[in-house]
KEROMI-6675 format. One record per residue (C-alpha): residue in one letter; residue number from 0; x, y, z; chain. Coordinates in Angstrom, 1 decimal, m for minus. Layout:
N
ATOM  res    n       X       Y       Z  chain
ATOM    A  NUM       X       Y       Z      A
...
***
This chain:
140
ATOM  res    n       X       Y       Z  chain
ATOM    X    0    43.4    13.4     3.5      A
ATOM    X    1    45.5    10.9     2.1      A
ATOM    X    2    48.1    11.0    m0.7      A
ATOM    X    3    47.4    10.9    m4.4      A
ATOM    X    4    50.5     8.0    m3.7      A
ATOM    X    5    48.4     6.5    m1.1      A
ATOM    X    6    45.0     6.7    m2.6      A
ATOM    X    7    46.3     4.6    m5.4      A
ATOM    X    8    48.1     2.3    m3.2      A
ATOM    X    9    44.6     1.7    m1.6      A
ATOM    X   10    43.0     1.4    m4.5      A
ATOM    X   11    45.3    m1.1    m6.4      A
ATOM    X   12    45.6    m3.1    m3.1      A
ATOM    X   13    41.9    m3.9    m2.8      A
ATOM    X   14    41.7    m4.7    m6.3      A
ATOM    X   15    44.6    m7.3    m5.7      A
ATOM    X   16    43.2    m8.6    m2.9      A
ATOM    X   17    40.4    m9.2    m4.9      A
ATOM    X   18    42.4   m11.1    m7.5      A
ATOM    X   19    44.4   m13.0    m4.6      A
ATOM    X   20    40.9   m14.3    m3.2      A
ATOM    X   21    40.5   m15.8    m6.0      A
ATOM    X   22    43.5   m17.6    m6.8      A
ATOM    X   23    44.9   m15.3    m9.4      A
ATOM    X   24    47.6   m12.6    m9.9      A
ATOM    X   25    46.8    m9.2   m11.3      A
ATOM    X   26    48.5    m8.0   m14.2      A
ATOM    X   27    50.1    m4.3   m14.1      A
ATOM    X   28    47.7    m3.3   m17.4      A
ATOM    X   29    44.6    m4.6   m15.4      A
ATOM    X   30    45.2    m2.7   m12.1      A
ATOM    X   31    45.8     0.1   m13.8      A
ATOM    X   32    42.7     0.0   m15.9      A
ATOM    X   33    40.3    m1.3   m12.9      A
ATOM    X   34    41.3     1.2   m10.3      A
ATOM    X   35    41.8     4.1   m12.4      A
ATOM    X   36    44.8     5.5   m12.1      A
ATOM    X   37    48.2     6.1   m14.4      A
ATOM    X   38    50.1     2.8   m15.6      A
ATOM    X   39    53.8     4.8   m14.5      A
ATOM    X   40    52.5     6.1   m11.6      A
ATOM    X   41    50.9     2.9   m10.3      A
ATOM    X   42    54.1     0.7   m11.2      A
ATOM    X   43    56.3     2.6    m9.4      A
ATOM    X   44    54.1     2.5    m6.3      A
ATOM    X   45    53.8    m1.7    m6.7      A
ATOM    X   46    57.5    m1.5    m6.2      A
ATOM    X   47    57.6     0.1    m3.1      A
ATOM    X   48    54.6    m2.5    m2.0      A
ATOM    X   49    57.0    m5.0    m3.1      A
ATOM    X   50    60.0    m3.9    m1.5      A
ATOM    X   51    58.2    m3.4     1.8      A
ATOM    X   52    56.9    m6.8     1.6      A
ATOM    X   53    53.4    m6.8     1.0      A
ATOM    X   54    53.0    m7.8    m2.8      A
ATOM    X   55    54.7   m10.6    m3.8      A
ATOM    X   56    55.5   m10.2    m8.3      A
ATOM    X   57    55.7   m12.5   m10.7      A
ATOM    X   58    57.4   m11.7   m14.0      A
ATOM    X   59    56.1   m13.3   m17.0      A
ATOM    X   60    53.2   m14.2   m19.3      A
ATOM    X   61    51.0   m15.8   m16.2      A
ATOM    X   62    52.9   m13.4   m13.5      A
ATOM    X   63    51.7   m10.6   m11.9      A
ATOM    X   64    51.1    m9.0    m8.2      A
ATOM    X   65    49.1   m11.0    m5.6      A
ATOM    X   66    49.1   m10.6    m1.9      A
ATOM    X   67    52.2   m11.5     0.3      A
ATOM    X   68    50.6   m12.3     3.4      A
ATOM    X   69    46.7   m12.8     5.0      A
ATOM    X   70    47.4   m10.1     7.6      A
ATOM    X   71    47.7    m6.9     5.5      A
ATOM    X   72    45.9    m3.9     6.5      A
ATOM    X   73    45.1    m0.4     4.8      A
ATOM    X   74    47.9     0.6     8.0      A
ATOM    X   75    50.3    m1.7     5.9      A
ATOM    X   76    49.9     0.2     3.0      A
ATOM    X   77    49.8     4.0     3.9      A
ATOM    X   78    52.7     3.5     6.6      A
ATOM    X   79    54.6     1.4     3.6      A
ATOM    X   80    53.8     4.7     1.3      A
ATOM    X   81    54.4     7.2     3.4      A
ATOM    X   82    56.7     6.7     6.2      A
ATOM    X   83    56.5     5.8     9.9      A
ATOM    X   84    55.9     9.2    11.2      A
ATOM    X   85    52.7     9.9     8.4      A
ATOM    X   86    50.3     8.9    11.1      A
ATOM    X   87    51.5    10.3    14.1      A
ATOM    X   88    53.4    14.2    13.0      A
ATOM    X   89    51.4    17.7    13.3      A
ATOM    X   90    48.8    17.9    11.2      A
ATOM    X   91    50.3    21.6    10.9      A
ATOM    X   92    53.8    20.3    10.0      A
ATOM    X   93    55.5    21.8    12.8      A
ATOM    X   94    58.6    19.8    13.8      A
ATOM    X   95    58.6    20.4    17.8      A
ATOM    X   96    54.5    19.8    18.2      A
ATOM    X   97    53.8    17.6    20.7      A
ATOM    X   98    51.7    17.3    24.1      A
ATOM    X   99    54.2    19.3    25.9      A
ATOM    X  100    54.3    21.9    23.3      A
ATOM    X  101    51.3    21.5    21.1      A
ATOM    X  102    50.5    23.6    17.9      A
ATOM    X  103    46.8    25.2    17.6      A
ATOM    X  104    44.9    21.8    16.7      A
ATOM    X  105    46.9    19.5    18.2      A
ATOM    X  106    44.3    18.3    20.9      A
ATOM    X  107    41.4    18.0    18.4      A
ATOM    X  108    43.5    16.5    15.8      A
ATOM    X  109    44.5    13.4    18.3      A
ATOM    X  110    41.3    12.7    18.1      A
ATOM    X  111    40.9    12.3    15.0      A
ATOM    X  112    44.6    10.5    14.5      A
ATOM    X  113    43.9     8.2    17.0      A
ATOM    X  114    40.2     7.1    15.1      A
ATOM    X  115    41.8     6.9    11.8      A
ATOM    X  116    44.8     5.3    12.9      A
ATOM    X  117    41.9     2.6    14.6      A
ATOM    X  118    40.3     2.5    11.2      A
ATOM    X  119    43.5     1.4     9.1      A
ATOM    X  120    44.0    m1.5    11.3      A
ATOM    X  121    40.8    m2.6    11.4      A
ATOM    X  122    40.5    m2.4     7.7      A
ATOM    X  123    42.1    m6.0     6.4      A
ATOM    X  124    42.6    m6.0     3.1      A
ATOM    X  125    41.2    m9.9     2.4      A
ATOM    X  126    38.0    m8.6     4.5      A
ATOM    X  127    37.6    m5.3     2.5      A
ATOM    X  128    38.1    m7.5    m0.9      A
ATOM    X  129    35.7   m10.5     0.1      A
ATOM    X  130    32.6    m7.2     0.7      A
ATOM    X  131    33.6    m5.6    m2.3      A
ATOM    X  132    32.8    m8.7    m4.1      A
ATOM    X  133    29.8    m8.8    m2.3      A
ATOM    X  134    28.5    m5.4    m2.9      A
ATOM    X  135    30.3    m4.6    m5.6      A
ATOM    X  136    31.9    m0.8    m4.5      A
ATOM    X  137    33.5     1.1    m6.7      A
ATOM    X  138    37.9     1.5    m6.7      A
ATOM    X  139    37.7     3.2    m9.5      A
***
């Protein structure tokens, strides 16, 4: 469903919201052991996270990525990833679908933009990091 871009984002921002709860930054080599996913790849998505304004980076021996904000949600980070129009184009691709002109799954596909696009804002990232710790799901 989602990006191999975005499903690392995800990933890597749970795990820092998980470090941010408690107090701490999380270190490029740790976020890319604990979720998983390549050091390169990963880095270059932090940046983007950082640029958009949702990771704040520390350089340095004690540095490191750690939540910008309380407010973040998994919509944050896909729309940050993948552009504005990522939750709202054709899920065929076709430039001029729309209600007026809809492609063959338009009208069940609303649907199911409209849940998911529900979902990401309800999914804080603090909120999603505070269960984790709780029940201990895997991001790997």
């Amino acid at each position: 469903m989602f990006s191999k871009t975005s499903e690392y984002g995800m990933r890597a921002m749970v795990f820092i919201a998980q470090k941010t709860l408690e107090d701490k930054r999380a270190g490029i080599e740790e976020i890319a052991s604990e979720t998983n996913t390549p050091k390169p790849f990963i880095s270059k998505i932090l940046q983007v996270l950082v640029r958009e304004n949702l990771l704040d980076s520390v350089k340095g021996p004690n540095g490191g990525f750690k939540l910008k904000r309380k407010n973040i949600t998994m919509e944050h980070v896909v729309v940050a990833l993948e552009g504005k129009d990522f939750l709202t184009k054709c899920a065929m691709g076709l430039k001029k679908c729309n209600a007026a002109n809809p492609c063959p799954i338009h009208h069940q596909f609303t649907d199911v933009r409209d849940n998911l696009i529900i979902s990401l804002k309800s999914a804080n990232l603090l909120g999603i990091a505070a269960t984790q710790n709780e029940n201990k799901y895997s991001i790997r």
